[in-house]
VOZA-523550 format. One record per atom (N, C-alpha, C, CB): x, y, z. Coordinates in steps of 0.02 Angstrom, whole numbers, plus 50000, padded with zeros to 5 digits. Each point is the difference from the previous one (the first is absolute). Glycine has a CB too. Layout:
! residues N
XYZ...
//
This chain:
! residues 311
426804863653015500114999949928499555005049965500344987950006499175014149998499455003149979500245005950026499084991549995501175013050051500145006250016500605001949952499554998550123500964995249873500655001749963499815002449916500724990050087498915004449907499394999449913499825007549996499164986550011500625016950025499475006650024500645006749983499034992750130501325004949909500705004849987500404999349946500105000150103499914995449881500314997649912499545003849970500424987149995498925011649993499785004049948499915007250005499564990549975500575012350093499975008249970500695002949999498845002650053501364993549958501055000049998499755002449918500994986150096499005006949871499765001049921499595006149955499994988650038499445013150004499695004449980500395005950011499034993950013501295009850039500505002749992500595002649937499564994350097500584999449901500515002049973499894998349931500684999250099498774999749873499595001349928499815005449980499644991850011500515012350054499685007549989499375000350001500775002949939498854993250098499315001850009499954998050070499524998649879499725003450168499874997450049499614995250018500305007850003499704984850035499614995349980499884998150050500294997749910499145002050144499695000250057500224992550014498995009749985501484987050031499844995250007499794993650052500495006349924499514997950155499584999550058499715005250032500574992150011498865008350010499575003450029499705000450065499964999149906500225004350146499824999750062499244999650012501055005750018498854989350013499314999550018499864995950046499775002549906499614998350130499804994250049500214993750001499215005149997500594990950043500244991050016499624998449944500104996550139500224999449804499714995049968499924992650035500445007149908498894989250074499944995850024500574995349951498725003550058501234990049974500344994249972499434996149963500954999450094499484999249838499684996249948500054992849997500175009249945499704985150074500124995249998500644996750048499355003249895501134992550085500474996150033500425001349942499424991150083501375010549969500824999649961500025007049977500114986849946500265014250021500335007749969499925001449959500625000350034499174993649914500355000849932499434997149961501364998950027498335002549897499694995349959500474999849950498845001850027501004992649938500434998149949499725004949941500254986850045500085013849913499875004049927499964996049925500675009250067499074993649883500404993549925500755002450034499115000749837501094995350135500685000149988500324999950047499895004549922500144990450136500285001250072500065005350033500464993249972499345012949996500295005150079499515001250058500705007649922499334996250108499645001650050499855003750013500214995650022498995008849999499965005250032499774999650064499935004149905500245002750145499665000350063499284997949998500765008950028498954986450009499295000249997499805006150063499884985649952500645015450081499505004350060500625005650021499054988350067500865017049946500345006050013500384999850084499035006349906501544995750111499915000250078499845006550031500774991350003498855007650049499685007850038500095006449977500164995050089499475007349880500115008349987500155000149926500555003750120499754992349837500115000049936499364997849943501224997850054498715006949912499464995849935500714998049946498485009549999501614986749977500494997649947499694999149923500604993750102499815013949848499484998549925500264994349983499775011349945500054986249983500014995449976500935000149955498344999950005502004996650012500765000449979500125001349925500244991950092500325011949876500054999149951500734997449983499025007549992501064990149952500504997649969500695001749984499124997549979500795010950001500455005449988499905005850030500154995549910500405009550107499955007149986499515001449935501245001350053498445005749970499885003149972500435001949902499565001750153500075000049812500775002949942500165006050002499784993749916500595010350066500435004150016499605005349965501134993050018499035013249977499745006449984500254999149918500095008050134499394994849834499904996649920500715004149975498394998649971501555009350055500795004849975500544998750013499585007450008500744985550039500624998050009500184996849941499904999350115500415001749828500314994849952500684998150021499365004449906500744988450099500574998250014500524995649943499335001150116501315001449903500324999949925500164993449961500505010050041499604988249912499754993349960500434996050027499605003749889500524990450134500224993750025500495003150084500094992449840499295009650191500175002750050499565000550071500585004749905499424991350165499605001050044499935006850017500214989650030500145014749977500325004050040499245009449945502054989250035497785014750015499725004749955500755005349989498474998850050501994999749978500525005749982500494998349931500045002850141499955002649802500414998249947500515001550016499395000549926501084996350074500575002450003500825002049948499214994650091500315005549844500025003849965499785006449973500204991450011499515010250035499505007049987500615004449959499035000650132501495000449897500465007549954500264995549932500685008950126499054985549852500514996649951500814998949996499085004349953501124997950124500454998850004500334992150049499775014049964499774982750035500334992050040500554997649972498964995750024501455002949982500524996149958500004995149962500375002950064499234993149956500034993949942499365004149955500414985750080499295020449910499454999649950500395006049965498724995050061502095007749936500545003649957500464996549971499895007950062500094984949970500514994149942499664997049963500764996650066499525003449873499884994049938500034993350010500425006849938499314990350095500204993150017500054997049907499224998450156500805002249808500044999049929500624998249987499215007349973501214998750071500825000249984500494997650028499745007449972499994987850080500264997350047500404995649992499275002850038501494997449954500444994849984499944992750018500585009250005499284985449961499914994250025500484996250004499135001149972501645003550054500494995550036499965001850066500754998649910499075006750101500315002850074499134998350018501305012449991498294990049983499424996550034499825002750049500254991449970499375008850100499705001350062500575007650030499464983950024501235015249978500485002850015499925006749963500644989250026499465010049914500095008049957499165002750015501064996449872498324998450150499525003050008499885002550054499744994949932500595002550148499985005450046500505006449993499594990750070501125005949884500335007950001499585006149958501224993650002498185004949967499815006349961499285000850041500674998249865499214998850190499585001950042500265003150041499414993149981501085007950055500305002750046500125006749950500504988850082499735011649885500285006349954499215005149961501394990449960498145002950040499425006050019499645002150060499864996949906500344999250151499675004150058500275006550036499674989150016499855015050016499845005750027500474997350056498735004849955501634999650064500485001350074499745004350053500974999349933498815006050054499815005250030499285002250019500965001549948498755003250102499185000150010500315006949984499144990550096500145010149878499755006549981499615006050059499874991849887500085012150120499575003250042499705004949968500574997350086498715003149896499745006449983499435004550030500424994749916499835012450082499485003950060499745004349936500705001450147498534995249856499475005449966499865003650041499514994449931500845015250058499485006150017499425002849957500965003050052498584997849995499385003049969500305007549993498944991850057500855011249884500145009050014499575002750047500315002549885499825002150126499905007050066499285002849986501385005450004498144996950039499405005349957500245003449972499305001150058500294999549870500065004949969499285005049982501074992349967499295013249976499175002549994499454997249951500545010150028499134989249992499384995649967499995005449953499214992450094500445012949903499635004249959500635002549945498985003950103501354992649908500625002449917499574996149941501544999150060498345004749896499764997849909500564993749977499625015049951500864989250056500684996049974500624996050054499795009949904500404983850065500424999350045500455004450020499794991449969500525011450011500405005950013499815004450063500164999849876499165000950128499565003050051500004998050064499405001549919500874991850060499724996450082500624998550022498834993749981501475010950068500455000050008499844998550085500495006849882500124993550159499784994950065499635008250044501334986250010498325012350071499795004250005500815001650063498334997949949501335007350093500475000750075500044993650027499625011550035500024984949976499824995250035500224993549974499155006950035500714994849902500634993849952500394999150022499965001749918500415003850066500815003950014500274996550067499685013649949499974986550094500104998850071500034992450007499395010750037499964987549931500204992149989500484996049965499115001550013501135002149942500654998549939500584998850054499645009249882500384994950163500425002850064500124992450035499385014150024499894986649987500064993550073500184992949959498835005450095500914994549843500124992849974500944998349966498395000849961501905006150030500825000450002500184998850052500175007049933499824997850112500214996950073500034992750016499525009650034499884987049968499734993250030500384995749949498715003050053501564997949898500494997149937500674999350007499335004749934500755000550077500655001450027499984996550080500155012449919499614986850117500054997850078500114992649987499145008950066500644988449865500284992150012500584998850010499344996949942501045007550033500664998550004500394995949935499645000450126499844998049817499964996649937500505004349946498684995350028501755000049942500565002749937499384999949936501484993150045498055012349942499504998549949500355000749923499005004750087500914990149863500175003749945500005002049962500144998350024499105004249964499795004949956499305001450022500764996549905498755008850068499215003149992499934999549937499885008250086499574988549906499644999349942499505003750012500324990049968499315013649978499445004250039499644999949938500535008250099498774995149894499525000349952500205008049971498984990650064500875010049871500305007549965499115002850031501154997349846498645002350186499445004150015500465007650053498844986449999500415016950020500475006950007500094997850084499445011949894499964985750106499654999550107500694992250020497785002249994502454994149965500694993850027500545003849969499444986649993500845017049982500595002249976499985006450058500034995449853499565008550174500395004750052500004996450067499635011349941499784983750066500174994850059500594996549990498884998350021501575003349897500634994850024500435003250008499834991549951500195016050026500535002850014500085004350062500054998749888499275004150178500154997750077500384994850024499095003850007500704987949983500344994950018500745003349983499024989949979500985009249967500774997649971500575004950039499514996549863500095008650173500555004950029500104996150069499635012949942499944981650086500034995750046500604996349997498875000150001501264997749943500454991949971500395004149937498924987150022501645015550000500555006549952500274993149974500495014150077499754986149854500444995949941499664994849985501055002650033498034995749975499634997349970499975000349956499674999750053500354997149884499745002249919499354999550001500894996049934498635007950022499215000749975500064998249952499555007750044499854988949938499844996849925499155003150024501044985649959498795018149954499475003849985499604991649951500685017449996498844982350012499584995949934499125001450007501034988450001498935010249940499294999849999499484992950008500415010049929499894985250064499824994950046499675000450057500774997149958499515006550075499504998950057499745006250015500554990750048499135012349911499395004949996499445000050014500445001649944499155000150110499394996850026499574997249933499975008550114499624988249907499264999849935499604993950032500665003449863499214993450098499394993550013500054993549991499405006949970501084988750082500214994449978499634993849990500775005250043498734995549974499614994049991499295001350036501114992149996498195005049953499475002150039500004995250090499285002949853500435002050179500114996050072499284997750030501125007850031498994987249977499644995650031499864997450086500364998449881499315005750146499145000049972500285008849986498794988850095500705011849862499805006849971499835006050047499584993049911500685012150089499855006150016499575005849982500824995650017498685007750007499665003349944500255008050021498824990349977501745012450056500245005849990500645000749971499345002250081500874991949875500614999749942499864995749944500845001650084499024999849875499794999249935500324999649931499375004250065501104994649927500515002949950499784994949917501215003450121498955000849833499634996449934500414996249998499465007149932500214985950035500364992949969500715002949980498864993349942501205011249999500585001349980500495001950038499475001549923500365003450136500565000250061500264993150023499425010550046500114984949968500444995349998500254995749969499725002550055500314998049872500174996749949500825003950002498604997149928501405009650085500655003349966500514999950063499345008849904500214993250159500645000350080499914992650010499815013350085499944981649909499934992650041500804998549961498324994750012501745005449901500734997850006500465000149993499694997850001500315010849999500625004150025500064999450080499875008949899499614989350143500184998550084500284995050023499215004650019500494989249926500204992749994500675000949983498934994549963501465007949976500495001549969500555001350043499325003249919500555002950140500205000550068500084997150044499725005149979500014988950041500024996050014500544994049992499055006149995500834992249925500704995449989500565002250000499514994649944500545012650035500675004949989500404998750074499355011049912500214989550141500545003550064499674995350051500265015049974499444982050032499984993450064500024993649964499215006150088501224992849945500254991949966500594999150062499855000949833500214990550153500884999850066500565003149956499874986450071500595014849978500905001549963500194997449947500425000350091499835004449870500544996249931500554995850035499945010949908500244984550057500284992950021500915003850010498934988249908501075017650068500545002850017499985005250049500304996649899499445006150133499855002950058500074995450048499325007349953501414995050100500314998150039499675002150070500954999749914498855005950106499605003650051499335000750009500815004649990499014993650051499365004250022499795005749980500204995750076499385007149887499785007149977499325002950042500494996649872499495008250132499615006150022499805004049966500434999350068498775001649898499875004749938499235003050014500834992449906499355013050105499325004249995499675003349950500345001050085499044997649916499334999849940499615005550029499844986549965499985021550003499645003150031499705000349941500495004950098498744993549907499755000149958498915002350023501424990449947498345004850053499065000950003499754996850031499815002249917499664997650118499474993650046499824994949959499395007850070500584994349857499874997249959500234992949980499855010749989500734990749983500804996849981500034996150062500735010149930499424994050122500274997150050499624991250041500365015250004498854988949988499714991550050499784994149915498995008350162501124993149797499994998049950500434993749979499645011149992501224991550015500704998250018499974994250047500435011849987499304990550082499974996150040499534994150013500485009050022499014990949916499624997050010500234994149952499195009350045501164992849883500174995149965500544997250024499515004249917501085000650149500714996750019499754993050033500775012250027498824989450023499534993350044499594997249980500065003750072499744996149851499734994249976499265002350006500954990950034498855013950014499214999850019499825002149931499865003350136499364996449864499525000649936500325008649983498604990350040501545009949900500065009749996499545004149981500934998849973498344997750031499595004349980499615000150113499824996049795500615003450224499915003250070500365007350028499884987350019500485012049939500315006250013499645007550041500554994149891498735005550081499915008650033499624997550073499715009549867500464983950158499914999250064500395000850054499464994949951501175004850036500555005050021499975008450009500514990649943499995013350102499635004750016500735004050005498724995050058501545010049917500875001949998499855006950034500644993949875499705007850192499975009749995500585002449955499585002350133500405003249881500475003949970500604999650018499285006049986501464995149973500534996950035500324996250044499815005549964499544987150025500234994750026500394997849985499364998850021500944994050013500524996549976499664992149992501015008750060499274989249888499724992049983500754995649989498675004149922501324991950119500674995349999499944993249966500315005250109499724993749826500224993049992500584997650009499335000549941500644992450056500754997849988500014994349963500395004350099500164994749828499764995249986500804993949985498655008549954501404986650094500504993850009500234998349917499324993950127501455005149897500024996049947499894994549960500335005450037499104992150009499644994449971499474999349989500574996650032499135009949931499515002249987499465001550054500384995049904499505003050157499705003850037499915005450012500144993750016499315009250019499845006149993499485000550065500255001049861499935004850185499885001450059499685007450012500914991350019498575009850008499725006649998500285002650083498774997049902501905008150115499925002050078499765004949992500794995950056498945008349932499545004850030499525001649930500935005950107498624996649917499575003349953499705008050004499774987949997500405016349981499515006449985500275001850094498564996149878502105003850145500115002650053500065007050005500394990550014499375013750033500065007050011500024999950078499375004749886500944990750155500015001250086500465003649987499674990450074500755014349906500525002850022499845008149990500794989049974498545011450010499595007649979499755001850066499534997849873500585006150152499225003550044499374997249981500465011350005499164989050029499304997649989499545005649938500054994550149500155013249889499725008349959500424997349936499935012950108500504984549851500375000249937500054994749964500545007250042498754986249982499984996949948499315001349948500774992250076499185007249875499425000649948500364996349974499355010149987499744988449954500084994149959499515001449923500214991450128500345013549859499605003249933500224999549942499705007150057
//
């Protein structure tokens, strides 16, 4: 009983997210008295004596509590909202208006008529190197080596074999010529230009960095135009979207582990702990039931080893 006790509690400590020693290899303890057990207030019992090799701490009651940055959503065990895109179905009906002849009935038919049918798939590309030393965006245009990577990340797009249907890209200069390499990849794609997803400073990141620095106001002005980006274009399917979609985002390192950090719920001021090369690929996917699944992240296996950078 006392070994099982021993394993229960670091089972617990575990999975509190902390580590909690809760037997310790050591020499033969002697034996304390007679029987197994002393009584406690309150009827229970503890080990009075350890068996061979075990020191046993003193038991506790509960897990550990949980990491103070998990907020979990109001009348809810669960840390996943599943309302995050505001799109759940019962939180787009008026229950106000709800006919009180038909009752329960007209209320699943207008639940059904707001749910999502379809998953979404979205592939964030990072843009290509470009030249650092341009003044102006205009300047920084991709380098040879961009170019080459623009190359390999069309190709590897095209090899899914995926009906994509559309590029969204950032109006910057270094994601608009990385989209128009691709797009000669994937012929009768449409492009969509925005400024949305224009690199900048989405949120201060935590823990702090001291070779990126950007003033409060950078992130007062890109945090929610990035955020903004965010609600605009990841969310599940419109309730009329019959298919599966396929939509590529070439956009910043920035944007990109930012996105991914608020799609999965993690804290978003982690973001610059993430690490994107250059014309990677980032795969979400997000169910029509609001789930949301990260398959790949910041992939570049399909580069030569000499043609990846991460600038």
């Amino acid at each position: 009983m006392s070994v099982r006790r021993a394993l229960a509690l670091a089972a617990c400590g575990l999975a509190g997210g902390s580590v909690l020693l809760s037997a310790v290899v050591v020499g033969k303890q002697p034996a304390r008295g007679g029987g197994d057990s002393e009584p406690r207030p309150g009827g229970s019992a503890v080990p009075s004596a350890a068996p061979p090799g075990l020191l046993l701490l003193p038991p506790t009651t509960s897990c550990p509590p949980t990491a103070g940055w998990i907020e979990r959503p109001a009348g809810s065990s669960s840390y996943w909202d599943s309302n995050w895109d505001r799109r759940e179905p019962l939180a787009l009906i008026n229950l106000k208006k709800k006919n009180e002849e038909t009752g329960e009935e007209e209320l699943a038919s207008r639940l059904d008529h707001c749910k999502a049918k379809a998953t979404r798939h979205i592939f964030l590309i990072r843009h290509s190197q470009y030249n650092l030393d341009g003044r102006a965006d205009k300047d920084r245009t991709l380098t040879p080596l961009g170019r080459e990577q623009a190359e390999l990340t069309g190709h590897r797009l095209a090899s899914l074999g995926l009906k994509f249907d559309q590029i969204i890209h950032s109006s910057m200069t270094r994601a608009t010529e990385t989209t128009e390499i691709i797009s000669k990849h994937l012929p009768g794609v449409k492009k969509i230009s925005t400024d949305l997803l224009r690199e900048g400073a989405p949120i201060e990141p935590d823990p702090p960095v001291s070779h990126w620095k950007p003033e409060a106001v950078q992130y007062y002005e890109d945090g929610a135009r990035i955020e903004a980006a965010f609600r605009n274009f990841i969310h599940r399917a419109d309730a009329k979207q019959e298919e599966d979609s396929y939509e590529i985002f070439v956009c910043h390192a920035n944007v990109i582990r930012y996105i991914v950090c608020r799609a999965l719920q993690f804290p978003p001021e982690g973001w610059l702990r993430l690490s994107l090369n250059n014309g990677s690929i980032t795969h979400l996917v997000i169910r029509p039931n609001g789930r949301v699944a990260l398959r790949t992240l910041g992939d570049t296996g399909f580069m030569p080893p000499d043609k990846i950078t991460r600038t």
